[in-house]
DSSP file (Angstrom, degrees, kcal/mol; ACC not computed):
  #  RESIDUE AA STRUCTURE BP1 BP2  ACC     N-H-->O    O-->H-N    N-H-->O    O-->H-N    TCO  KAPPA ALPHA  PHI   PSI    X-CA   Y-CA   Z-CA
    1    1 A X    >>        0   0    0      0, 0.0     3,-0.9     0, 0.0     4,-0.8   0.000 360.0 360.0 360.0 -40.5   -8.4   -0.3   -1.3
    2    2 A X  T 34  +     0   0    0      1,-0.2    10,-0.0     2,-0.2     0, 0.0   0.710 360.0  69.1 -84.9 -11.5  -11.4   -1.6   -3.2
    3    3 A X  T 34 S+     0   0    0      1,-0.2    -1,-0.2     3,-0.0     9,-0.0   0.605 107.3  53.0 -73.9   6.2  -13.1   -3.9   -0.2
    4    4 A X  T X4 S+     0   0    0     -3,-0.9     3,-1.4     8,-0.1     9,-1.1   0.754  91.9  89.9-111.3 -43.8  -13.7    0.2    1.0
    5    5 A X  B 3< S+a   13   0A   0     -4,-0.8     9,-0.2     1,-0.2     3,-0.1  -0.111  98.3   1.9 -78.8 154.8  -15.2    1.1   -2.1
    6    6 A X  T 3  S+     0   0    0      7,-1.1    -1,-0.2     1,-0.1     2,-0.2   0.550  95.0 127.0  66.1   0.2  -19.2    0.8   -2.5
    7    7 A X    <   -     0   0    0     -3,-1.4     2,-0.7     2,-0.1     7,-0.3  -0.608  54.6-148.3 -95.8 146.8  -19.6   -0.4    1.2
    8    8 A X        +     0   0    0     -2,-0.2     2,-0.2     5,-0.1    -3,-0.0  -0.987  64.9  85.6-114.8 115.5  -22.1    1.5    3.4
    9    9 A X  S >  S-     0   0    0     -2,-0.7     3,-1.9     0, 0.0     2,-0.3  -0.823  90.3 -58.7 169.2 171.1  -20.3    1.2    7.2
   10   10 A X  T 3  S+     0   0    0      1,-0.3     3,-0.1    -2,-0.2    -2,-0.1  -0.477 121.6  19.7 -93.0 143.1  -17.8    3.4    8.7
   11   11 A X  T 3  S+     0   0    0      1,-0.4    -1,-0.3    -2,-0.3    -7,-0.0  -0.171  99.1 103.7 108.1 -34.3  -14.6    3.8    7.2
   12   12 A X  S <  S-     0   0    0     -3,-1.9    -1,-0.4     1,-0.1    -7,-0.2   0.134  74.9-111.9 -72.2-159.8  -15.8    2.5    3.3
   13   13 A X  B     +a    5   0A   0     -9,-1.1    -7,-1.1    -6,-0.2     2,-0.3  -0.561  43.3 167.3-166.0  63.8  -16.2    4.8    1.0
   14   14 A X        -     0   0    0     -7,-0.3     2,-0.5    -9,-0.2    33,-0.5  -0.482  25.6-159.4 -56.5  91.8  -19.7    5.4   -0.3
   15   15 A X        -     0   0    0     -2,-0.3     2,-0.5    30,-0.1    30,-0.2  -0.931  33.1-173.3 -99.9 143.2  -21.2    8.2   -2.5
   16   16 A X  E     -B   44   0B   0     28,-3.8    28,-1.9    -2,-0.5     2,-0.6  -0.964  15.5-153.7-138.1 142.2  -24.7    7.8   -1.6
   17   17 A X  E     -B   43   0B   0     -2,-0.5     2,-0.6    26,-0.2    26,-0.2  -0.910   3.3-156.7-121.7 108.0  -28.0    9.6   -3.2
   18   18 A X  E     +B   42   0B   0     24,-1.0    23,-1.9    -2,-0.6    24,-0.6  -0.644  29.9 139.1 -48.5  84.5  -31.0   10.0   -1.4
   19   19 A X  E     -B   40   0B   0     -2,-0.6     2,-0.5    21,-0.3    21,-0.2  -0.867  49.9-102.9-149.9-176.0  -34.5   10.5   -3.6
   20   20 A X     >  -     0   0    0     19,-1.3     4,-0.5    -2,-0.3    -2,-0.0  -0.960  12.6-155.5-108.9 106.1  -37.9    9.8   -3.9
   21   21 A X  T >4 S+     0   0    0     -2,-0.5     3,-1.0     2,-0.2    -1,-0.2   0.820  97.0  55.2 -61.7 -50.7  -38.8    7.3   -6.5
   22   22 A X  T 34 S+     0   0    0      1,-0.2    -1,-0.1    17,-0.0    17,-0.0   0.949 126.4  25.0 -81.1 -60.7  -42.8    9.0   -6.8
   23   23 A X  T 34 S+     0   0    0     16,-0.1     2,-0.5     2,-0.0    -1,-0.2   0.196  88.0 116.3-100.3   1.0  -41.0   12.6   -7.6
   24   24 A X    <<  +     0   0    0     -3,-1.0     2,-0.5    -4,-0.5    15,-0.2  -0.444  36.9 158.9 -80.3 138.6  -37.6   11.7   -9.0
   25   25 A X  B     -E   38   0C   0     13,-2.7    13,-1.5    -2,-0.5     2,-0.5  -0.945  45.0-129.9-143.5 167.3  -37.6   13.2  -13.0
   26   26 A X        -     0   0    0     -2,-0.5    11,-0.1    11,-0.2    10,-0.1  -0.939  29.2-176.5-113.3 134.1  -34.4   13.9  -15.0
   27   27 A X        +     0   0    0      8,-0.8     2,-0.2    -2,-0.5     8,-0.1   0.168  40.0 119.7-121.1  23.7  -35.5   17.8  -16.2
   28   28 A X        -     0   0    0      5,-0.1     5,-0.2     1,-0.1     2,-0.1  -0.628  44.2-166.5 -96.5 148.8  -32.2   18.5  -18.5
   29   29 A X        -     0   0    0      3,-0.7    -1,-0.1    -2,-0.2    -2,-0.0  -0.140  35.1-105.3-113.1-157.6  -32.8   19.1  -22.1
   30   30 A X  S >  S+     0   0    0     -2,-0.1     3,-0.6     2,-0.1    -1,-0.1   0.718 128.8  42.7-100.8 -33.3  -30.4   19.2  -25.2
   31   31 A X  T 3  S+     0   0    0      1,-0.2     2,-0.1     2,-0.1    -3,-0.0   0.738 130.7  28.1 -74.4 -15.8  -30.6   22.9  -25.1
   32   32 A X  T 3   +     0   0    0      1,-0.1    -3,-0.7     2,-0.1     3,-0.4  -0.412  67.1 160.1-152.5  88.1  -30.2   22.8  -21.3
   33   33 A X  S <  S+     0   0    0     -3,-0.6    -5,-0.1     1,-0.2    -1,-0.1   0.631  72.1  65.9 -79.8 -13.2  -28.0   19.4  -20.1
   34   34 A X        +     0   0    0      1,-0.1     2,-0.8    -7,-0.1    -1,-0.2   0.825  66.3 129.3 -63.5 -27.0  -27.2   21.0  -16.8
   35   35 A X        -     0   0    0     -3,-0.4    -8,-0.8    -8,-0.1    -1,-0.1  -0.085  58.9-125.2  -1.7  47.1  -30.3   21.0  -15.8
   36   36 A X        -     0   0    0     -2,-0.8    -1,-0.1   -10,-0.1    -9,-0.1   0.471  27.0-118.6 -15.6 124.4  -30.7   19.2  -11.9
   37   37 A X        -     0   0    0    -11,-0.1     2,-0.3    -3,-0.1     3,-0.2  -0.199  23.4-116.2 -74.5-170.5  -32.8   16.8  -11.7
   38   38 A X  B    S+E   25   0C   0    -13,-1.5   -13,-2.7     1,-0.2     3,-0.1  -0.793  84.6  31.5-122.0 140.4  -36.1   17.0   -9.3
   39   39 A X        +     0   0    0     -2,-0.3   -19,-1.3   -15,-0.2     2,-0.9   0.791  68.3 127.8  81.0  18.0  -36.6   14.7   -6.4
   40   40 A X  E     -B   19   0B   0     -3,-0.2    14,-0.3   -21,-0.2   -21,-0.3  -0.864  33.0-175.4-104.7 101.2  -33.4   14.0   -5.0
   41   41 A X  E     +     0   0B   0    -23,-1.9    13,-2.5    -2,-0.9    14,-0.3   0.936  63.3   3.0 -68.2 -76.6  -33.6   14.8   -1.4
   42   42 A X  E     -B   18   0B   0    -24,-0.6   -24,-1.0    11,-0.1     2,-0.4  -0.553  54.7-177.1-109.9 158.5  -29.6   14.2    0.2
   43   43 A X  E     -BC  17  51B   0      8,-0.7     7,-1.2   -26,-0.2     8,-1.1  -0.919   4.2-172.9-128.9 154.1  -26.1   13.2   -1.8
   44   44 A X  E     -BC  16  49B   0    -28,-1.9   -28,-3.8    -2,-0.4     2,-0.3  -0.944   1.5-175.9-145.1 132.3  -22.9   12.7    0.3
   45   45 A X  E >  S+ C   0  48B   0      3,-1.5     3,-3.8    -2,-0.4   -30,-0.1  -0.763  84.0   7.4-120.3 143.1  -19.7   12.2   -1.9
   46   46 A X  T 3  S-     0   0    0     -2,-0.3   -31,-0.1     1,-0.3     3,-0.1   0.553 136.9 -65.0  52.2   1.9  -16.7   11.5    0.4
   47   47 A X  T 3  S+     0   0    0    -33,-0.5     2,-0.4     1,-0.3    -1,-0.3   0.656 105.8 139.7  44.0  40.5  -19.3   11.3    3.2
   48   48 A X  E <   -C   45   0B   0     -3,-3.8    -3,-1.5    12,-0.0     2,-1.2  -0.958  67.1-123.2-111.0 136.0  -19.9   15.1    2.6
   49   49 A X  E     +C   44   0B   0     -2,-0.4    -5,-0.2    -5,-0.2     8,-0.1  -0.526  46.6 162.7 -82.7 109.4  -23.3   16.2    2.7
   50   50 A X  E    S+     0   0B   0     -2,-1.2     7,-3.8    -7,-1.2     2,-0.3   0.894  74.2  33.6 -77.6 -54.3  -23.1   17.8   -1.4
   51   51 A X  E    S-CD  43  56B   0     -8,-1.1    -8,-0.7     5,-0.2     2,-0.5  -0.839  77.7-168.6-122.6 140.7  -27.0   18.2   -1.9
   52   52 A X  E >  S- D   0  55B   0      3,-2.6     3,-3.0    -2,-0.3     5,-0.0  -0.784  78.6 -20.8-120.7 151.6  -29.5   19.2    1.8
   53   53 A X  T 3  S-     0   0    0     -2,-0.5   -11,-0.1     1,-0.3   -12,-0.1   0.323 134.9 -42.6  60.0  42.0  -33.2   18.8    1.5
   54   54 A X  T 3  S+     0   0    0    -13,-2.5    -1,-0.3   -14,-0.3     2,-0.3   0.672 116.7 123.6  73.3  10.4  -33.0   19.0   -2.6
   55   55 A X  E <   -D   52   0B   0     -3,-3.0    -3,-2.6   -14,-0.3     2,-0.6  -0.924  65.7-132.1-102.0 142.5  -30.4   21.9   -2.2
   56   56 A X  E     -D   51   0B   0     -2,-0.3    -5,-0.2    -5,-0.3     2,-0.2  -0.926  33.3-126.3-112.8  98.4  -26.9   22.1   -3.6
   57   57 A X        -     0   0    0     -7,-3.8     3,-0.2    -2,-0.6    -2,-0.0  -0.478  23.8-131.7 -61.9 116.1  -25.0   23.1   -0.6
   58   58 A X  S    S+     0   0    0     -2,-0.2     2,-1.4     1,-0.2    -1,-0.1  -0.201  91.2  24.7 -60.7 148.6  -22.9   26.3   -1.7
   59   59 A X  S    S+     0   0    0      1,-0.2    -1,-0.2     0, 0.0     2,-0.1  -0.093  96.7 117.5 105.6 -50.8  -19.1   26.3   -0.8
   60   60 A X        +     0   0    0     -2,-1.4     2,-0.4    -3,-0.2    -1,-0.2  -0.266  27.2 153.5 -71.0 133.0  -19.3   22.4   -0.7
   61   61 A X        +     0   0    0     -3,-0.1     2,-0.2    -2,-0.1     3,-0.0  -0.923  15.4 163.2-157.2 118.8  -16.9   20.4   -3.5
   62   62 A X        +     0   0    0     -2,-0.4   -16,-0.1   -14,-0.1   -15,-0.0  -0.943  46.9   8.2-139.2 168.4  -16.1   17.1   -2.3
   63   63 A X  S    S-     0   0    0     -2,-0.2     2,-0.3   -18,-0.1   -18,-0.0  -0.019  87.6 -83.0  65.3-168.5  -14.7   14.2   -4.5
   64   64 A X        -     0   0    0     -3,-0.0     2,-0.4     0, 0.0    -2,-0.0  -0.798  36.5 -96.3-133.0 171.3  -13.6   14.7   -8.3
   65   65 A X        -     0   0    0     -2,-0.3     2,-0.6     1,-0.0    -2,-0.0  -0.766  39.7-131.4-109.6 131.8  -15.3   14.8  -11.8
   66   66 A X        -     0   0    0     -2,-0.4     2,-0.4     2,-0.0    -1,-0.0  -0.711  33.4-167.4-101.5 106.1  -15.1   11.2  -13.5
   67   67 A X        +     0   0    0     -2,-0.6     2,-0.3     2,-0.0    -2,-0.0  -0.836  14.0 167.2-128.0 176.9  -13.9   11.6  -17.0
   68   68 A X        -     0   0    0     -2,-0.4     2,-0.1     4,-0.0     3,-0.1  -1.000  45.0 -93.5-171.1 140.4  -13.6    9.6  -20.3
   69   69 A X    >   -     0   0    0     -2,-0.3     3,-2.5     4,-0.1     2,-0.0  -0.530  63.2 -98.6 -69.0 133.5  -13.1    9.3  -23.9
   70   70 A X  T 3  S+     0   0    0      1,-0.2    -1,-0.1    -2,-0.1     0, 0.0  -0.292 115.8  13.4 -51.7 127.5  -16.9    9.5  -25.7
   71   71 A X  T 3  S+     0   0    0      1,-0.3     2,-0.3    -3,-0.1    -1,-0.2   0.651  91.1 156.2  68.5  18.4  -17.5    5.7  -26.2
   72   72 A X    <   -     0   0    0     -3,-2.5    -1,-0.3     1,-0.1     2,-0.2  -0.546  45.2-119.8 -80.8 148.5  -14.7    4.5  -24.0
   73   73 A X        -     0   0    0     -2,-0.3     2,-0.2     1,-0.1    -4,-0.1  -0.606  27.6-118.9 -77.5 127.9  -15.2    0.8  -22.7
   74   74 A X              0   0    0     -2,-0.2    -1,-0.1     1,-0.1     0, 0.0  -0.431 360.0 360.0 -68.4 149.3  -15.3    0.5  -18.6
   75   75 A X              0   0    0     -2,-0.2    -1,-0.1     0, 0.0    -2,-0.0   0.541 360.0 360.0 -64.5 360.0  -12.6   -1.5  -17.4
């Protein structure tokens, strides 16, 4: 299972994020941490296209939310 993970070719299993290095800026605040950042053209999660041309494709939920105790050690 993990020689699929992180691989870009068909069949792995990829999330991959598209942007612009000149235009990417993180615009979330402490009063507003959802905030999207700017300059991120495409994401595909699961090889589903999540994010179009800097748009957050309505409808679309692919993959799962990655969660953790605050100050937990990666494995």
């Amino acid at each position: 299972m993990r020689a699929k993970k992180g691989r870009i070719r068909l069949g792995a299993d990829a999330d991959l994020t598209v942007f612009d290095p000149e235009e990417i800026i993180d615009r979330a605040t402490l009063q507003l941490p959802a905030q999207p950042s700017e300059g991120v053209r495409y994401v595909l999660v699961n090889g589903i296209l999540v994010v179009e041309a800097g748009k957050l494709r309505p409808g679309v939920a692919a993959g799962r939310a990655v969660r953790a105790p605050i100050g937990a050690s990666p494995r």
